[in-house]
N, C-alpha and C positions, 0 to 999 in steps of 0.2 A: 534840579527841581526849581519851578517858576512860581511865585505868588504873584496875581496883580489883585489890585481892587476895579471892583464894580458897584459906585457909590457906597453902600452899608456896607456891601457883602466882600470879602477874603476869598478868593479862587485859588487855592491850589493846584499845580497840575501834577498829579501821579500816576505811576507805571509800573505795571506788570510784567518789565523790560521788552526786551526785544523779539521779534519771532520770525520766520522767513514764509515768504510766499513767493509762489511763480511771475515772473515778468510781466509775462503773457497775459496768466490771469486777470494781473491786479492794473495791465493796461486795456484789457479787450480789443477792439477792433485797431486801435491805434498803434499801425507800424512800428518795431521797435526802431527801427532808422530813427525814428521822431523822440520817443522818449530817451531812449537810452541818452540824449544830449543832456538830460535833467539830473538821471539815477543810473547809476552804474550796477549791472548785476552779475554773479559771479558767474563761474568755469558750469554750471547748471542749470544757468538763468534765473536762479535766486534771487529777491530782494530781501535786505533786511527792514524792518518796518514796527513801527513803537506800537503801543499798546497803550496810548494814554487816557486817564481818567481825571475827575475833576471833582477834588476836594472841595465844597461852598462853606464858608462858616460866617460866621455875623448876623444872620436869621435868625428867625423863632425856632427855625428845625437847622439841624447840620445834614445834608445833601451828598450823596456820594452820584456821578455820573459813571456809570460801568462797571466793571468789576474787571475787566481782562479774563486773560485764557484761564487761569486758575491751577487747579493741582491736577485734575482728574483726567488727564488724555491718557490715551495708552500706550504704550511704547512704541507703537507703529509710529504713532500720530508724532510725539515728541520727537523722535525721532528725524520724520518729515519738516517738522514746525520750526526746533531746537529753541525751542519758549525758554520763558526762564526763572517763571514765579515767584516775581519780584513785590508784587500789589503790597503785602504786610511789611515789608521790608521798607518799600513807601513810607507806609502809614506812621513808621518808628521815625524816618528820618523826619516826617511832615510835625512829629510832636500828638500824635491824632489815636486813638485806639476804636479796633470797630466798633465798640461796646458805645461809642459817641454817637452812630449814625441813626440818625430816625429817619430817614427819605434814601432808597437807591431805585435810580430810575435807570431803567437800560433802553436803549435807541432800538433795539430789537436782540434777537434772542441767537443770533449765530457765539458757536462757541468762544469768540475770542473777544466779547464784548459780555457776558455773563458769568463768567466761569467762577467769579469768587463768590457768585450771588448763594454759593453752599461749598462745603465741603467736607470730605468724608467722617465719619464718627462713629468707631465699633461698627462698622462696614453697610453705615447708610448717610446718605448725605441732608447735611443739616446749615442752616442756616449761617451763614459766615458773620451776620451783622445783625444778632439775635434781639435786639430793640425795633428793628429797623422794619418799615414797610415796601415793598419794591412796589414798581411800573413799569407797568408795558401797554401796548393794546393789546387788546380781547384777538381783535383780526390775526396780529402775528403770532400766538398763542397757537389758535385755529390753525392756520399753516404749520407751525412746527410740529403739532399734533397729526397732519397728515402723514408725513415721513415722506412726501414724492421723492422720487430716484433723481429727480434734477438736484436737490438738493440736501437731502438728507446728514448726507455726512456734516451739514454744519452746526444741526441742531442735537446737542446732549441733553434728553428730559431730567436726569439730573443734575443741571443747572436751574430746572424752575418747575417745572411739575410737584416735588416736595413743598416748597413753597406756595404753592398755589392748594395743593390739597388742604394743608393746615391754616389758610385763610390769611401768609404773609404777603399773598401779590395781591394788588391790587389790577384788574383787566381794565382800560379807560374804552372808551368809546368815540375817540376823537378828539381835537385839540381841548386843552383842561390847563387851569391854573392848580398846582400842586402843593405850592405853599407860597406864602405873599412872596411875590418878585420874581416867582421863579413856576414857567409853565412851558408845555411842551406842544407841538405842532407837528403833524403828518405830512412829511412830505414823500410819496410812493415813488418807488425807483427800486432804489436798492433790492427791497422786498417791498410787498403792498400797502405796508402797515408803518414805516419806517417815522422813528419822531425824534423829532432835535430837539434840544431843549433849550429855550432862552432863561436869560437874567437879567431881568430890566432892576436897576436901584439908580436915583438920582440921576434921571437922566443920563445915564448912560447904559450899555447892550453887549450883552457876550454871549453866544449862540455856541453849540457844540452840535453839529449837524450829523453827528457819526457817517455813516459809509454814503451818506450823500455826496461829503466832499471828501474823501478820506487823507490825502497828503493835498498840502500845497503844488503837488503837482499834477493837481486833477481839477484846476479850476476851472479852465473851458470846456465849457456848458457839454461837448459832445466827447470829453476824452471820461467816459464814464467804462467801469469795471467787467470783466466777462461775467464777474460774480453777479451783477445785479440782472434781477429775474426780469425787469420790464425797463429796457435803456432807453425808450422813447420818453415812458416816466420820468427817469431820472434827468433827461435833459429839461422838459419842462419845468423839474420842480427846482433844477438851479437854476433857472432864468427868476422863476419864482421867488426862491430866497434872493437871486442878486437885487432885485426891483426895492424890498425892504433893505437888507444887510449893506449896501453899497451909500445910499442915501441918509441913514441913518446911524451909522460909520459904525459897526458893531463890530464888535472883538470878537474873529473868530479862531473854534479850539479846532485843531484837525487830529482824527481820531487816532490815525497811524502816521503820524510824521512825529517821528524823536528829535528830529533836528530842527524844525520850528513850529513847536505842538502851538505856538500863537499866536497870530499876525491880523494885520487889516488890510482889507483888500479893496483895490479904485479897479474904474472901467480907464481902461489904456486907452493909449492911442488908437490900436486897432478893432477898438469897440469889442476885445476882449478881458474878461476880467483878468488881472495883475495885482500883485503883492506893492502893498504901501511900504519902500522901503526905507528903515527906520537908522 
């Protein structure tokens, strides 16, 4: 577990431990020749890959970014995944109880980025962080409510539909300041609607970009995900964020790297982005 500060603000990084995905997937078009030099994957072609969230405290509001996979997959899934629903267990080690959180804003609604945003109670799901107001956009709501066959399997409606019925989500409509210091910004790729969310205090910046960037080993701008529905997006929108985050030296969180959930990143020598190492 990592704290740093961000002028006012106390960032905790916590985890819903670990869970596996395909190589392949989670490299898309980029030969494994090339990655595997980075990530070693097993006898399956498995990676293992973190689930990190980001505790804010020292605000007017206490801030949860994500929630992880949560409890509710179902045996197939787990199975597949081998999660490990660790998020509360976090929360005990961090000193934090949900009942603190007033703000959980999720980057978007795939299941491994919402999942504690409810969970089950006398066999309906219920809110996890019962003070608490969530975020999303309205846009990625509309998509998971279609259910396309491209992508379905990522979205679980009970991870946010109960919430959204009883009036605890809030839909935004594009970049929004959410509480002092702390606002969030669209950038499409991933999914259409996808939003990172900055923390400006005291001059200084800590960005959590969810699956825009998702491990520090998916910095260059073109090694984006099979997952992501629109990859031309997503390169533009890390050229995008590099143009601010590089410049303006922001502390960035990566959403699935367990092994360095936080670094800062310079333009290299090869006019590719590179890890500032510390």
């Amino acid at each position: 577990m990592r704290t740093v500060s961000v002028g006012d603000f106390e960032i905790t990084v916590l985890s819903d431990g670990t869970y596996e995905l395909d190589g392949g997937a989670f490299f898309g078009v980029v030969p494994k020749v090339l990655w595997e030099k980075r990530i070693q994957a097993d006898a399956r072609n498995m990676l293992r890959v973190g689930t990190n969230c980001l505790l804010i405290r020292g605000g007017k509001k206490t801030v949860l970014v994500e929630t992880g996979i949560g409890s509710k997959l179902n045996e197939k899934s787990r199975g597949i995944h081998k999660n490990q629903e660790l998020l509360m267990k976090s929360f005990e080690e961090a000193g934090a109880s949900p009942d603190e959180i007033d703000i959980v804003i999720n980057t978007h609604l795939h299941f491994d980025h919402c999942g504690w945003n409810t969970h089950y109670k006398d066999g309906r799901a219920v809110a996890t962080f019962p003070k608490a107001k969530y975020y999303v956009q309205k846009g990625e709501v509309e998509h998971a409510h279609e259910q396309h066959e491209r992508d379905r399997v990522s979205y679980l409606t009970d991870n946010y539909d109960p919430l959204i019925q009883n009036g605890e989500m809030v839909l935004l409509d594009g970049d929004r300041e959410i509480a002092p210091g702390i606002s969030v910004k669209v950038f499409p790729g991933h999914t259409r609607d996808l939003q990172a969310v900055i923390v400006r205090s005291g001059g200084q910046t800590l960005c959590y970009p969810g699956d825009l960037m998702p491990t520090t080993n998916h910095l260059d701008p073109t090694w984006v995900m099979g997952y992501d529905l629109y990859p031309l997006d997503s390169i533009a929108s890390r050229h995008r964020f590099y143009q601010e985050a590089i410049p303006e030296k922001w502390l960035v969180a990566f959403t699935h790297d367990h092994e360095t959930p936080l670094a800062y990143v310079e333009m290299g020598e090869k006019g590719k982005p590179v890890l500032i190492r510390q």
